[in-house]
Each structure stands twice: as C-alpha cells, then as structure tokens.
C-alpha positions in Angstrom: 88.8 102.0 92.2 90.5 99.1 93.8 94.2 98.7 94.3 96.1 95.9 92.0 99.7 95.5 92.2 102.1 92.5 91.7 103.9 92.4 94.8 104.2 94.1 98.3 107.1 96.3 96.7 105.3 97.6 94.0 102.3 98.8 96.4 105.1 100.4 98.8 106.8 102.6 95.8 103.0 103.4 95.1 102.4 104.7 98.7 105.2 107.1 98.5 106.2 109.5 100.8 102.5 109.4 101.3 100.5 113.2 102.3 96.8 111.4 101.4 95.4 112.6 104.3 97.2 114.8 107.4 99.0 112.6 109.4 101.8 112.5 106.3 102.2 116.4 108.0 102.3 114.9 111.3 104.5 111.1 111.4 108.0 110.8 111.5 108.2 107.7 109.7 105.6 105.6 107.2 105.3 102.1 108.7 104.3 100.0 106.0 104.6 96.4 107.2 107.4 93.4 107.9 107.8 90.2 107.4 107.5 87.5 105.0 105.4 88.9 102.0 103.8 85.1 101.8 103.4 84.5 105.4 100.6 82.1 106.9 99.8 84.6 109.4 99.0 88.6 109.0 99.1 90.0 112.1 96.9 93.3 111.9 96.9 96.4 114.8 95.4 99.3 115.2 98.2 102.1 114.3 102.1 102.9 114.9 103.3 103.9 118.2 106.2 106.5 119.1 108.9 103.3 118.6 107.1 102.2 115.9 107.1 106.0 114.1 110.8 106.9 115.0 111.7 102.8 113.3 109.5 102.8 110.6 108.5 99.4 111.7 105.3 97.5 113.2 105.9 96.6 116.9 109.2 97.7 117.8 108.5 98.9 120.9 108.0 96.7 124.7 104.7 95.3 123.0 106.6 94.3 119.9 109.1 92.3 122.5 106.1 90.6 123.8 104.9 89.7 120.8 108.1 88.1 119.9 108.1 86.0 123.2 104.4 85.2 122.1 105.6 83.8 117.9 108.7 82.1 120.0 106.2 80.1 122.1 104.1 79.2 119.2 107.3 77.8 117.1 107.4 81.0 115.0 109.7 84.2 114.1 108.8 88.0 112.9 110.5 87.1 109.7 107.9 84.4 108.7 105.0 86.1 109.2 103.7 89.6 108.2 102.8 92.1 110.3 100.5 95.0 109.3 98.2 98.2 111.0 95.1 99.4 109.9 96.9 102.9 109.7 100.7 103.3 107.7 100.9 106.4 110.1 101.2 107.5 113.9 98.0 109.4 114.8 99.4 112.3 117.5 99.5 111.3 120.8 98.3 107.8 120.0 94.7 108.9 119.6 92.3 107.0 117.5 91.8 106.9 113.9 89.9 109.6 112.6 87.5 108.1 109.9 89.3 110.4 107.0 92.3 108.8 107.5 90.7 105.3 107.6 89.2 105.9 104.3 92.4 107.0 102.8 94.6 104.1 104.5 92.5 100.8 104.5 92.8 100.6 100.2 96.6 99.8 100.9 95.4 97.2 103.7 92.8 95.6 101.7 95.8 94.9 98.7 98.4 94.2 101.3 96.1 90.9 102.1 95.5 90.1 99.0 98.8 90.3 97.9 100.2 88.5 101.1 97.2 85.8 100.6 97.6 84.4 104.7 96.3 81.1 105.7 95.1 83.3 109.1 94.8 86.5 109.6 94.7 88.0 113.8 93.8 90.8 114.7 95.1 92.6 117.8 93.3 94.3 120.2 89.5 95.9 119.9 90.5 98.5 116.9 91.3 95.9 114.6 89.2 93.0 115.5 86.2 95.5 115.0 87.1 97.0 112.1 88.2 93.4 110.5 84.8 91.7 111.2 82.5 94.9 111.0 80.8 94.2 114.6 80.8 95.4 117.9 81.6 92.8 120.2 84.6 93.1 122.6 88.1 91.5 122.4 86.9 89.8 126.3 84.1 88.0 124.6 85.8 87.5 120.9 89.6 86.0 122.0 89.7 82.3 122.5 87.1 81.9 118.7 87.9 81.9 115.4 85.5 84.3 112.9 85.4 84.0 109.5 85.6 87.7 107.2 84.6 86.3 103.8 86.8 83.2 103.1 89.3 84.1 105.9 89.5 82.8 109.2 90.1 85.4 111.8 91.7 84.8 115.6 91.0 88.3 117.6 93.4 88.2 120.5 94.3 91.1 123.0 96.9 93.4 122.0 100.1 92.7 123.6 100.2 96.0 125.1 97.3 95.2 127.1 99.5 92.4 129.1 102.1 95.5 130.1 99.4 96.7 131.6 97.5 93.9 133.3 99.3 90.8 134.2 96.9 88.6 134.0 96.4 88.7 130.1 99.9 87.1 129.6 98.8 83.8 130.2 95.5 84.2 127.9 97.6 85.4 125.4 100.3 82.4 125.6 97.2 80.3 125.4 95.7 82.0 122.6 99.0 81.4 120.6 98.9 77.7 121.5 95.3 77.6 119.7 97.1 79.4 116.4 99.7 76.6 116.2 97.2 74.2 116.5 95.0 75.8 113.7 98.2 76.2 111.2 99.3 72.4 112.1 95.3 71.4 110.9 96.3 70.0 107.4 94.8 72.2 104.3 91.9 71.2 102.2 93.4 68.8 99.6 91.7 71.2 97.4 92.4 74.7 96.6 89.9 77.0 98.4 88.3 79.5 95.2 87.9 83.3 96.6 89.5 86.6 95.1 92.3 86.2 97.6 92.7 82.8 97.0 95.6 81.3 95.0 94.0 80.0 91.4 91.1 82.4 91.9 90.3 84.1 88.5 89.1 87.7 89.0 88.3 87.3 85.3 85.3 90.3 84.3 81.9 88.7 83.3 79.8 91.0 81.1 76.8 91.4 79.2 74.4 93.7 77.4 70.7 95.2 77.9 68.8 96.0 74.6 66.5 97.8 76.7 64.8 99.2 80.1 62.9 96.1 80.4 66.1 93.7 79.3 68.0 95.1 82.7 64.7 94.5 85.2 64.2 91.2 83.5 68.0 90.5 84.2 67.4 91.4 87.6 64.4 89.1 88.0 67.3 86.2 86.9 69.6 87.1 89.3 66.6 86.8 92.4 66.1 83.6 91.4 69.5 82.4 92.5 70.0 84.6 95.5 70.2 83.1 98.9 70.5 85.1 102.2 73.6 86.9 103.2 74.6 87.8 99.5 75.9 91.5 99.0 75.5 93.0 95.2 77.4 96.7 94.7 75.6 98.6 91.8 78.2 101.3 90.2 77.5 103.4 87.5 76.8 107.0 86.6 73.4 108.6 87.4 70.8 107.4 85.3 73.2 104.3 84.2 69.7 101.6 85.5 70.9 100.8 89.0 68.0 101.2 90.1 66.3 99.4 87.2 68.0 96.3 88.3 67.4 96.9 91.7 63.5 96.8 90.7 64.1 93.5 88.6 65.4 91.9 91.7 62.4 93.0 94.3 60.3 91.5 91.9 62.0 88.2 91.4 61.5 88.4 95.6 57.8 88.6 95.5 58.3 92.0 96.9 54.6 94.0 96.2 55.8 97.7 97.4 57.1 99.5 94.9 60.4 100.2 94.5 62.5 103.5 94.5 65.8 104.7 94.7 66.8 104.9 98.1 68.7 108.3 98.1 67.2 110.4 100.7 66.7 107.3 103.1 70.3 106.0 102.2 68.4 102.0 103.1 64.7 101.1 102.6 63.7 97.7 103.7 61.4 95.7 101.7 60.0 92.2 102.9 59.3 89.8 100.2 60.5 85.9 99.9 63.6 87.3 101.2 64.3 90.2 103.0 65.8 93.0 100.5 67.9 95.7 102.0 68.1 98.5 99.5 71.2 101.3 99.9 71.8 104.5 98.4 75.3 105.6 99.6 75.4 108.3 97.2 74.3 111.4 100.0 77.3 109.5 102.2 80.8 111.6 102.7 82.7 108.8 104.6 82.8 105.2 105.3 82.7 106.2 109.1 79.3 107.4 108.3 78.1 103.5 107.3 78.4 102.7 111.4 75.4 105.5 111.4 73.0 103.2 109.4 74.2 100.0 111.1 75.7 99.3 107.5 77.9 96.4 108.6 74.9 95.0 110.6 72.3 95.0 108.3 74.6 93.4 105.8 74.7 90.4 108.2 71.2 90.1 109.1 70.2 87.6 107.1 68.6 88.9 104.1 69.5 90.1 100.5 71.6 92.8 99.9 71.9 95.8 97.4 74.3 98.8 97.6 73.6 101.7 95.1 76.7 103.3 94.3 78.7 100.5 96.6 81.5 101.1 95.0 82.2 104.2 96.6 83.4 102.5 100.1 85.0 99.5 98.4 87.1 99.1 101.2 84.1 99.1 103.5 82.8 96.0 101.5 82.5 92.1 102.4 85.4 90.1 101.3 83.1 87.9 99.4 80.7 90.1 97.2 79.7 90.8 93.6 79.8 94.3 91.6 77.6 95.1 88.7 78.9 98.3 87.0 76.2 99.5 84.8 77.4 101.8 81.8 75.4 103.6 79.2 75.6 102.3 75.9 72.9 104.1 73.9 69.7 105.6 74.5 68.4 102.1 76.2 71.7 100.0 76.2 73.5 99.0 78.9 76.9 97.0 79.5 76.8 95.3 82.8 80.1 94.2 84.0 80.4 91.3 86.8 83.2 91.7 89.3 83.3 88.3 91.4 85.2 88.7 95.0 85.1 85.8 96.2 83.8 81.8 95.9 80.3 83.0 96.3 80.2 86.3 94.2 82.3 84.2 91.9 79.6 81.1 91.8 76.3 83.6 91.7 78.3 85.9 88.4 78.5 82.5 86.2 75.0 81.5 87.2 73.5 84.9 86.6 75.3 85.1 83.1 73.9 81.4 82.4 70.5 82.3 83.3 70.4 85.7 81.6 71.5 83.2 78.3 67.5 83.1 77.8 66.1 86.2 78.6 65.4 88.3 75.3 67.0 91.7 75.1 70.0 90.2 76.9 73.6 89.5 74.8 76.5 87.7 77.3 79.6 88.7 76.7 80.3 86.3 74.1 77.1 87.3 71.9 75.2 84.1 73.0 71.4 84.8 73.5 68.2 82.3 73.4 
C-alpha cells in the first residue's frame, strides 16, 4: 500500500531505525535527506558514501563540495533545495543496489517527492537517471535534455563525483547548472498544473458497483472507449475479484478478436486490436528487479494500452501518472471498483469512465446514479 504522511518529519519518525532489509545490519548511519522540505529542486543519487554514512547526510563528502560550487554558480544554497538518494543506506563497499533493497527503500522516495512537491527534479549520475525515467540510455547521451517522468520534468546530469575523476566534466556540469537556472527563472503556468503531486490535486477515491459478471466487462468496454495510447491501468484485487473480467471488457472495446486470458504463466500477452493492448500478470513476480526481465518499463512506453494484473504489487515501479481499479468482492456477482487517479491523466480518464459507466445497466457510481 502506498506511503501518506503529512510532512517530511512524519515519514522520517516512520522510517525508524529502519532493519527493512540488510543493509540496517550493515550502515552506520540512515541518510534520509536535507534541505528545504518545499524546495524547487530534488536532487536524487544513487546511494550514501563512507562520508555520507559516518554524517548521516547526502553529499558530504569531496563530491558534496562540488556540488556546492555547482548550486553557488547557479545562484543557489543546500539549504533551499532538497537533496535525496534512491537508497537511505550505504551498500558495503559502495556496490550497487541489490534489487531487495530497492524494493524496500523506493516507497519512502516515492512519498519524499510527493511530499516535497519540486518544480524540477535531477537526477545524478546513470543509477538514478535510469531508475527515475525507467530506460536505458546513458547519462553521455541524456545530460544537456530535459525528460518528463509523469508531470515532472527531469534534468539528468553527471554525478559530481565523476568530475574528481575526469576533468573534463567540470565544465559540462557548470553548463548543465546554467540550463537549471534558466529552467527555474521560466515563469510558471498562470495556472495550477492538476497531477497527484501537484498542489490542488484531489486524490479523492472514485467508486462504483457491478451487479454482475457482464456489468464489469461492459464497464470495461466504457473505459476502451476513452483510452488513448500510453495510458497505464493497475488492476488489484484478490484472486477471483474480475480483473480479468475487466481486462476482457476492455480488449473488446479495442476490436481485439483473440480471446482473452489471464496472463499468469506469460506474465504479458500482447494483443493487437484498434490499439495495441499489453496485458500483465505480475502475480508469478518476486521483485520489481524482475520487471527489467520483461522490458516492463519499455513496453509501458511503446505506445499502446496498458493493463497490469495485480499492479499494485510494485507500486513503486509504477508511472507517475496512472490509474488503479481495485476490484473487491461484494457478493456472489457484485463487485466494488474503486478509482485511484495519480495524476492529470489517470485523474481526467477516472471521471470520464465513471460518467460513461452512468448508462450502462448493472452499473451503480458511487453516488447511486444509474441510467
């Protein structure tokens, strides 16, 4: 289940002297973060290093100096923005994270961000630029643009260890800060941008009700009708709860003439209709290190329609911008089906598929409404 606190303090008592996984057996010190908890910038690595484990702080160290130099030349301090690792703990010997400890750690990433809300978030180095945007292309190629994950933009830059090592990245890096300013001094939309992570975002729960079998494919043939490429559903719910069920409805809104099945030996099955469908089964899966394996991140991105059978197991291996439906049993043929918006376009797509399910017999909204 996702993480939801009220502020960064909160989340840090939560953590505790945390032994979730084995490097609590191995740190000295639990690095949780610095800096301003409302920053415009998060600044995200890879892991602690030795100075970093023996301070209990982010970037202590001769790369933390750097990176100092770097926020000077860019008209900024450490203390206004927030600085953050993908791990809270030092992996021994500076080795990379294992993907048990990735699992355990990235929850308390995913509600930092949220919490801290940042204008831009930068990754530093390969380890966090890949594991931020979910692809495989190198820092080299990546520094100098600015990516998008969900409603967020995202400037990758080398990690300012790199430039202790070769010279030559000093100046890239200085340049890459000047491209930052410039990006913070571009004026806001005089509008407030709508995404889960987005100030005056309502992560309100839609819901509604299935009469029967046919009620939940039928609300599944709705919900085609208003998909576009690139949009991720998560289907949770215990076994036998209709995931599937829905799943069907939706091939069929497609124009998709295969049949469909659960996915659970194949883990994805692709089916070609008026839009691709991508069809997962993460049930068989132990670890989200196991979704590189199936291309996961890839296939999500490849243009077509998306649905993830028991999603919500690897929430934190999920798009920014996505929509649950967590299917419960509510009698021999009844089912609750709650909406879970996290972003502008989960949140746009949940009201339209609770408007359009407003016809369909068998189907109650959460209000009671029905045709």
């Amino acid at each position: 289940m996702a993480l939801s606190f009220d502020s960064l303090d909160d989340l840090r008592t939560h953590i505790g002297d945390c032994h979730r996984c084995p490097l609590g057996d191995t740190r000295t010190t639990l690095v949780f973060g610095v800096g301003d908890p409302r920053a415009d910038v998060l600044f995200i690595g890879e892991a602690p290093g030795r100075s970093e484990d023996l301070r209990g702080e982010p970037f202590v160290g001769a790369a933390g100096q750097l990176l100092d130099e770097l926020l000077s030349s860019a008209g900024m301090r450490r203390q206004e923005v927030y600085i953050a690792n993908i791990l809270k703990c030092r992996p021994p010997g500076n080795r990379d994270p294992l993907a048990e400890e990735i699992d355990t750690c990235t929850p308390f990433l995913r509600e930092q961000v949220r919490l801290i809300h940042p204008r831009v978030i930068v990754t530093l180095g390969n380890y966090a630029t890949r594991f931020v945007l979910k692809m495989d292309t190198g820092i080299t190629r990546l520094r100098g643009t600015v990516q998008k994950a969900g409603a967020f933009p995202v400037m990758p830059i080398f990690h300012p260890a790199a430039a202790l090592y070769d010279r030559t990245k000093r100046d890239v890096l200085f340049e890459d800060f000047r491209q930052l300013r410039a990006l913070l001094d571009t004026p806001a939309p005089s509008e407030p941008v709508q995404g889960s992570l987005f100030e005056g975002y309502s992560m309100a729960v839609l819901r509604m009700r299935t009469t029967a079998a046919a009620a939940t494919i039928a609300a599944g043939r709705s919900l085609a009708a208003i998909l576009r490429a690139g949009d991720v559903l998560l289907l949770a719910g215990d076994l036998g709860a209709g995931k599937t069920a829905l799943a069907k409805g939706v091939a069929q809104g497609l124009d998709v003439e295969e049949p469909v099945t659960s996915p659970t030996f194949n883990i994805l099955l692709v089916h070609r209709g008026r839009l691709t469908l991508n069809h997962f089964d993460l049930y068989r899966l132990e670890t989200a290190g196991q979704l590189e394996d199936i291309d996961y991140w890839g296939t999500l991105e490849s243009g077509g329609v998306s649905i993830v059978e028991w999603g919500d197991r690897f929430s934190e291996a999920a798009p920014v911008d996505c929509l649950t439906a967590t299917i419960s049993i509510e009698g021999d043929d009844e089912r609750r089906i709650e909406l879970a918006p996290t972003g502008p376009r989960s949140s746009e797509l949940a009201q339209a598929w609770i408007a359009a399910c407003r016809a369909l017999p068998g189907v109650l909204a959460e209000d009671g409404e029905s045709a």
